[in-house]
C-alpha positions in Angstrom: 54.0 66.2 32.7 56.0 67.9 35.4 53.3 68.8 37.3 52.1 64.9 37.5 55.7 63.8 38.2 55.8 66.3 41.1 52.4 65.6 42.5 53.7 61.7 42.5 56.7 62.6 44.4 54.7 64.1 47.2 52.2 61.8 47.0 55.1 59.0 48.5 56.8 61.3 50.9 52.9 62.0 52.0 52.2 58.1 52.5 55.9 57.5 54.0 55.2 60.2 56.4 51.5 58.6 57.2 53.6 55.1 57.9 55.9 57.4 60.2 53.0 58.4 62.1 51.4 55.2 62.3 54.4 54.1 63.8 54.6 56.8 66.7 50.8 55.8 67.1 51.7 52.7 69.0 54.0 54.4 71.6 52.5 54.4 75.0 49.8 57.6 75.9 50.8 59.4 79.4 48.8 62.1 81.1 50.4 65.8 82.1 51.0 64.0 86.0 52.8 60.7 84.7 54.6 62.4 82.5 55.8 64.9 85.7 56.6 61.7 87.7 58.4 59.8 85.2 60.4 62.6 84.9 60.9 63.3 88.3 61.8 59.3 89.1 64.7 59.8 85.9 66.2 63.2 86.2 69.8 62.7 87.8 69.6 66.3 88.7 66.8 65.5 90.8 68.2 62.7 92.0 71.7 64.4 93.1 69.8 67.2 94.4 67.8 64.7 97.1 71.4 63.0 97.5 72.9 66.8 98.7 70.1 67.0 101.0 70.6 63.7 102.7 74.4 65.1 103.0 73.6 68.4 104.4 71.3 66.6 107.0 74.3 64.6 108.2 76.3 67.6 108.6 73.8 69.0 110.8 74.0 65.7 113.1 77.6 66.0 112.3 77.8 69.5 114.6 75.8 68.2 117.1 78.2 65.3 117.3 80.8 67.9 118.7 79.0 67.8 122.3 79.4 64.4 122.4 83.2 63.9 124.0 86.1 61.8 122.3 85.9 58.5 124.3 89.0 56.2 123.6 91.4 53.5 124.8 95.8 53.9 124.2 98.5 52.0 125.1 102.3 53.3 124.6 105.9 52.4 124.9 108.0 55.1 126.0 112.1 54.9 125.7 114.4 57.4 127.0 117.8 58.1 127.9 120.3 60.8 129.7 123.5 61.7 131.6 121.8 63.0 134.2 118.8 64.9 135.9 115.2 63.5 136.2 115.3 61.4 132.8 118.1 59.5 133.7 116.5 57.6 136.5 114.5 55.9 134.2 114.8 54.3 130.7 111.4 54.8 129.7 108.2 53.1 130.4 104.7 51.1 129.5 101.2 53.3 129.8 98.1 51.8 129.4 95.0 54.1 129.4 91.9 51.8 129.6 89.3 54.8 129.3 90.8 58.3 127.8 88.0 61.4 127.4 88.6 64.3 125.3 86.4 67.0 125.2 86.9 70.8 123.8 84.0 73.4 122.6 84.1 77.0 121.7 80.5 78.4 122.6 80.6 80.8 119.8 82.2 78.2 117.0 79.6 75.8 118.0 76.3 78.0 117.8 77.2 79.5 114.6 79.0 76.3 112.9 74.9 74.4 114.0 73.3 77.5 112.2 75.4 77.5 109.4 74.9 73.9 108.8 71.3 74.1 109.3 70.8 77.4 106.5 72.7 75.0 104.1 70.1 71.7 104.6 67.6 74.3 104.6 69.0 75.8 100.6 69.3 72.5 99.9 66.3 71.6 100.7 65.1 74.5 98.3 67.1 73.3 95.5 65.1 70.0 95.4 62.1 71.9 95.5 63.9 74.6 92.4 65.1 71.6 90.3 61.5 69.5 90.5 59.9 73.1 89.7 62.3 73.3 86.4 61.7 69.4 85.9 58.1 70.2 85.6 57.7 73.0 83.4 59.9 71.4 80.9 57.7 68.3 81.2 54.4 70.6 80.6 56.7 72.9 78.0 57.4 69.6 75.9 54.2 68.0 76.5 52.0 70.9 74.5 54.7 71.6 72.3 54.3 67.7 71.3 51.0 68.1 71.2 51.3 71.4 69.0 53.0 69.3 66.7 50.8 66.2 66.6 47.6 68.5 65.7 49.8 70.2 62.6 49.8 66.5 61.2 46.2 66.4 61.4 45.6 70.3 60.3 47.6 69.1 57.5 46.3 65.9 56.5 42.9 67.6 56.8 44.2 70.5 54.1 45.3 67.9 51.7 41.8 66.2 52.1 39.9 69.7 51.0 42.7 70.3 48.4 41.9 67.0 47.1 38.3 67.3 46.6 38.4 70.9 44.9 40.8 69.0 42.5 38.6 66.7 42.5 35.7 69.0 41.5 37.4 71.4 39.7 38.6 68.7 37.5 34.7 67.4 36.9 34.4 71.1 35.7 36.9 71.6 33.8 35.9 68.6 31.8 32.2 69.8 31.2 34.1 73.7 29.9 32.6 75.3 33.6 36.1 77.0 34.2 39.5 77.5 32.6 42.1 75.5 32.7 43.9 78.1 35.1 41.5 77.6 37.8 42.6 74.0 37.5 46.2 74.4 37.5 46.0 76.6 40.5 44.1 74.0 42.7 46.9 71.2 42.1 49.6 73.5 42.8 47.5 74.6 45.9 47.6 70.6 47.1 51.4 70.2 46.0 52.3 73.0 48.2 50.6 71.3 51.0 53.0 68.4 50.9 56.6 70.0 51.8 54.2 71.6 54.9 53.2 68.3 56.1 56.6 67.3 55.5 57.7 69.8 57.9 55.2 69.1 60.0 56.2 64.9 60.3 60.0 66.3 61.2 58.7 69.1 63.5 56.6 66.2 65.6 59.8 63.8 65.5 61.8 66.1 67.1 59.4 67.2 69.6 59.2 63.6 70.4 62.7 63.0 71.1 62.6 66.2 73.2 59.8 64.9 75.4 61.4 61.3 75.9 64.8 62.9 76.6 63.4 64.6 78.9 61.1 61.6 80.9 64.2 60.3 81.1 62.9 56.5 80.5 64.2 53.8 78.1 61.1 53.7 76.6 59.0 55.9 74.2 55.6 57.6 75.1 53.5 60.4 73.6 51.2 62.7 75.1 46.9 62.3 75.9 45.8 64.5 73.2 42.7 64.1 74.9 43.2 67.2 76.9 42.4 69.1 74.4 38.8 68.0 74.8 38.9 69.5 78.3 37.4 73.4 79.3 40.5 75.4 80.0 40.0 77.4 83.3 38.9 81.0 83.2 41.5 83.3 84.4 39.8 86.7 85.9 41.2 89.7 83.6 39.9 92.2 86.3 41.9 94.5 88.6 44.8 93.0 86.6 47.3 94.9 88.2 45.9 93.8 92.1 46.5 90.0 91.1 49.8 90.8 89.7 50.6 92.3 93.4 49.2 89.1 95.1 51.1 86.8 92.8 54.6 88.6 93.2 54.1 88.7 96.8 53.6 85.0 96.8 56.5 84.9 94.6 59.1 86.6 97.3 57.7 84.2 99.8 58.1 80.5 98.1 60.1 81.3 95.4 62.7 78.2 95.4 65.9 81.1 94.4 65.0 83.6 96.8 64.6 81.0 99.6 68.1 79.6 99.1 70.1 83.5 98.5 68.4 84.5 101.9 69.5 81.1 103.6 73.1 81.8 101.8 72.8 85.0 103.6 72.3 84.0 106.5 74.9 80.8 106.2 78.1 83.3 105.3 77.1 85.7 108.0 76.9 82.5 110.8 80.7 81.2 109.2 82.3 85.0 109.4 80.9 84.8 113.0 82.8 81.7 113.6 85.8 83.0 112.6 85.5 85.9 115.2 84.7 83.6 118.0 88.0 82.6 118.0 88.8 85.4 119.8 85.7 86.5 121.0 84.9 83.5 122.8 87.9 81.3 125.0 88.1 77.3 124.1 86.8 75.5 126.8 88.7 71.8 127.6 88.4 68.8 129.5 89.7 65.6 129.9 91.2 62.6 131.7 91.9 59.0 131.8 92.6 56.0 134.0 95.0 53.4 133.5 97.9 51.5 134.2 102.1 52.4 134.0 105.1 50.1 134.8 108.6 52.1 134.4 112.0 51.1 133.7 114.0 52.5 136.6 117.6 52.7 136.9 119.5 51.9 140.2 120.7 54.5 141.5 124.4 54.3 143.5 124.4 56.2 146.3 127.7 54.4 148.4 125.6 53.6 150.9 124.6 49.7 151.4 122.7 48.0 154.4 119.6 48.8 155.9 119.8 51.9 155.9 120.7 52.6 151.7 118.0 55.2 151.5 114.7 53.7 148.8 114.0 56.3 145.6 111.7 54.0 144.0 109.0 56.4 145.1 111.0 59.0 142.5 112.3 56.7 139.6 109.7 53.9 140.5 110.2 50.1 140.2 109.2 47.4 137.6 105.7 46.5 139.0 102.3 47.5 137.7 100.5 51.1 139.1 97.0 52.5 138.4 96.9 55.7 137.9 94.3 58.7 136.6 94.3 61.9 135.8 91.8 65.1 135.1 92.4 67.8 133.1 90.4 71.4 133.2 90.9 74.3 131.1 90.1 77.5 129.3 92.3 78.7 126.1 92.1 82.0 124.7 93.0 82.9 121.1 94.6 86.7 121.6 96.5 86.1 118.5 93.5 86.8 116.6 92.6 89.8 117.6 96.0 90.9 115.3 94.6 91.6 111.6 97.9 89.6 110.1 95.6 86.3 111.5 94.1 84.1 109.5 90.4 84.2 110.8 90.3 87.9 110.4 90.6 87.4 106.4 88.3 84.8 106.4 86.0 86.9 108.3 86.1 89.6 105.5 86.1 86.9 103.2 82.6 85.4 104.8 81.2 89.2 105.3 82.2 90.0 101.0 79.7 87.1 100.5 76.6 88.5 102.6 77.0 91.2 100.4 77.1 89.5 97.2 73.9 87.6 98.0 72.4 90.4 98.7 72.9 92.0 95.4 71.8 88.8 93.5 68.5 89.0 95.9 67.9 92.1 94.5 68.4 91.3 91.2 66.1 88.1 91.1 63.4 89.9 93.2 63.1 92.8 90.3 63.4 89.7 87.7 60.8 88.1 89.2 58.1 90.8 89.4 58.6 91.2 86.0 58.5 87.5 84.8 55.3 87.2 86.8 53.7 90.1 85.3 54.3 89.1 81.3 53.2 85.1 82.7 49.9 86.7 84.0 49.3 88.8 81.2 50.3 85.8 78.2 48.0 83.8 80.4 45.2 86.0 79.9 45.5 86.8 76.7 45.8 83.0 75.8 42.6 82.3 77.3 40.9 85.3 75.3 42.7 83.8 72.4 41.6 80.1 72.5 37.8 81.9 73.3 38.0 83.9 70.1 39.7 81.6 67.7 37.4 78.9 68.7 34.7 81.1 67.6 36.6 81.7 64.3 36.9 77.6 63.7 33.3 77.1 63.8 32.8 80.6 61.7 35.5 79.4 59.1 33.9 75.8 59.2 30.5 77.0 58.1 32.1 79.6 55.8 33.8 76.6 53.5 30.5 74.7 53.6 29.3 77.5 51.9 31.9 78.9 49.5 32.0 74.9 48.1 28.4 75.0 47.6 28.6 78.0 45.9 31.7 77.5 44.1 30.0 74.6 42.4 26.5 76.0 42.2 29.3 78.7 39.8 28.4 81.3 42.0 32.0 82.4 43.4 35.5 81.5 41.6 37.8 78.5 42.5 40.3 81.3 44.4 37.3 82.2 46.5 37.3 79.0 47.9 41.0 78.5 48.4 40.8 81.6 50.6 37.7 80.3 52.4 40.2 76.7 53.0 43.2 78.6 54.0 41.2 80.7 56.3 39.9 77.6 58.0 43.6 76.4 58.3 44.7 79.7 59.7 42.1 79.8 62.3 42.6 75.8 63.8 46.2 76.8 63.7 45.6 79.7 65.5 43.6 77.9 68.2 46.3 75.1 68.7 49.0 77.7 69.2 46.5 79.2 71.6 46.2 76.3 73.9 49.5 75.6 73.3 50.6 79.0 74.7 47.8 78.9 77.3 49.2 75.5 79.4 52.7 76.9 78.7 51.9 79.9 80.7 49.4 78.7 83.5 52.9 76.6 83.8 55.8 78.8 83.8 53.5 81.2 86.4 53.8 78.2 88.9 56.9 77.7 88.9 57.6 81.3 89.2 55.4 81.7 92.0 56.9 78.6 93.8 53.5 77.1 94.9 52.8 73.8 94.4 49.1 74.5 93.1 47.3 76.7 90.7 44.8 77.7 93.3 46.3 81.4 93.6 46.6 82.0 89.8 42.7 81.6 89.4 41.8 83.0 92.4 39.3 86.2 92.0 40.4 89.8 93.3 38.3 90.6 96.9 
């Protein structure tokens, strides 16, 4: 009586999960690529990562904006007052400049500040290319992993179906006296324990879908092509195995997103300590002028004498009429005070020059990181491929060994157990072969992106 009541339990969480499924069945199919740029048009990373680049451009126009001299118009009131001396001949006065220029540069500020700003749109530049690399793996990543858990469903439906029959059959010979009662027993239980595992399976594939979509990005819901399955995976040469692990590393120091953007950090902290040091390696250069218009406020001036011949200081405290005027400044200031080790620019000069040297220790670091993430990618790769070879073999082996031991199980020939094994041996081996692919795609993809190409041309590439 249990055993009925428990095989009618999992017989409804077996037909709720089949309504689940049919469910997800409807959701929109997208390929390994659409997938990739759906993501890519949703990530905000991504997104804020183009953003800073755009930014870092407009600070390299920004520097060149410094040769470009400050062009500008002023007009000012000027009131003053004294007892005596120069200022008191005048209470103050009206300037009007109609064209003011303004132009300073430091040689050495200048050069460094247009390479520093160039080695930061060119790491930024690399941190678009890092994040899309990181986008894309965990597009592929959750795409097979979906599939993974799509193809469990099935390997599990498929289990239930053979379970079934045995019942099925055992039951027919039970009821003639052909075998105990045990053997019958032990083929329901065999099918009840095949429900909590498709169970697991329905939850498993629910949460790899809400991994996938949250990572797309988009309002709506799509699953992945299992149709790729169908395809031939491509070879991947397990010869000279150490030679291609060379080849890939080296191609790995040379595009690697990281690397790129550490060496351009390099480079960035070395150009700002050298600006600091211009200060007083190099002198200020300055020039400037205007044209205008003044009209002073002059004060009469008594000097006791009247008449034609009161001598005329307007040409000293001026008169109340309108005068152009201009004016051009040259000049070249030197910073001496920096040359003193209390200054400012000499800390941040150690600062800048403590931050090469950083970098440099996280270059290191990533480059021995590297060489050995791309030699456990190459070899998973390979043995994946070997793998989805062997276990394929093993499917079709298994397959034929089931036809069989059902044949003979009812021909009386083997026991009921006999056949179980043969079932779960079948099981094991398609499970096996999905894991395979599975871990093959996952691989071929984490190589790329540690490689930094933007192809899988060099991973398949043969050894000369």
């Amino acid at each position: 009586m249990k055993i009925k009541i428990l095989f009618f339990l999992n017989t409804a969480v077996f037909y709720f999960c089949l309504s689940a499924y049919a469910v997800s069945s409807e959701m929109k199919i997208l390929s390994v690529q659409d997938a990739v740029n759906t993501a890519l048009a949703n990530n905000h990373d991504y997104k804020i990562a183009e953003l800073k680049l755009k930014q870092a451009d407009e600070k390299v126009k920004a520097v060149w904006g410094e040769l470009f001299p400050v062009l500008e118009s002023e007009a000012a009131l000027t009131r003053q007052s004294a007892e005596k001396g120069f200022m008191s001949l005048s209470d103050g006065q009206v300037d009007i400049k109609l064209v003011q220029l303004k132009f300073g540069i430091n040689p050495g500020i200048f050069y460094n500040s247009l390479q520093l700003s160039r080695k930061s749109y060119v790491a930024s530049k690399e941190e678009v290319r890092r994040i899309r690399a990181e986008t894309e793996f965990a597009v592929i990543k959750s795409y097979f992993s979906l599939i993974l858990a799509e193809e469990m469903i099935a390997l599990r439906k498929e289990s239930i179906d053979l379970l079934k029959s045995n019942v099925k059959d055992v039951q027919n010979m039970y009821s003639t006296g052909s075998i105990p009662k045990f053997d019958l027993l032990q083929a329901k239980v065999q099918l009840n324990s095949q429900q909590p595992l498709l169970l697991e399976s329905e939850n498993n594939y629910r949460t790899a879908l809400d991994l996938f979509n949250y990572i797309l990005g988009s309002t709506e819901t799509f699953k992945a092509d299992l149709s790729i399955l169908e395809k031939n995976i491509q070879k991947v040469s397990d010869e000279d195995i150490n030679k291609k692990i060379e080849i890939l590393t080296s191609a790995a120091l040379k595009n690697r997103p990281e690397l790129i953007q550490i060496e351009k950090n390099i480079q960035a902290s070395q150009h700002k300590g050298n600006i600091y040091d211009s200060y007083y390696l190099w002198p200020t250069f300055s020039a400037g002028g205007y044209y205008g218009m003044t009209k002073s406020d002059p004060n009469s001036i008594d000097t006791g004498i009247s008449g034609p011949f009161a001598p005329d200081f307007s040409q000293l405290s001026g008169d109340d009429q309108w005068q152009n005027n201009w004016q051009v400044r040259v000049a070249a200031t030197y910073r001496w005070g920096s040359l003193f080790g209390a200054d400012s620019n000499r800390s941040f000069s150690k600062e800048a020059d403590l931050s090469v040297k950083q970098n440099q220790e996280e270059l290191l670091k990533l480059k021995r990181l590297i060489s050995i993430n791309i030699s456990s990618g190459y070899s998973k790769l390979i043995t994946s491929g070997l793998t989805i070879a062997s276990q394929k073999e093993n499917v079709e082996t298994a397959e034929e060994g089931v036809r069989i031991a059902r044949e003979s199980f009812r021909a009386g020939v083997i026991k009921n157990s006999e056949l179980l094994t043969s079932e779960f041996a079948l099981t094991s081996a398609k499970t096996g072969y999905i894991n395979a692919i599975n871990s093959y795609y996952t691989a071929l993809a984490e190589l790329k992106k540690e490689t930094g190409l933007t192809d899988y041309s060099i991973i398949f590439e043969k050894v000369n």
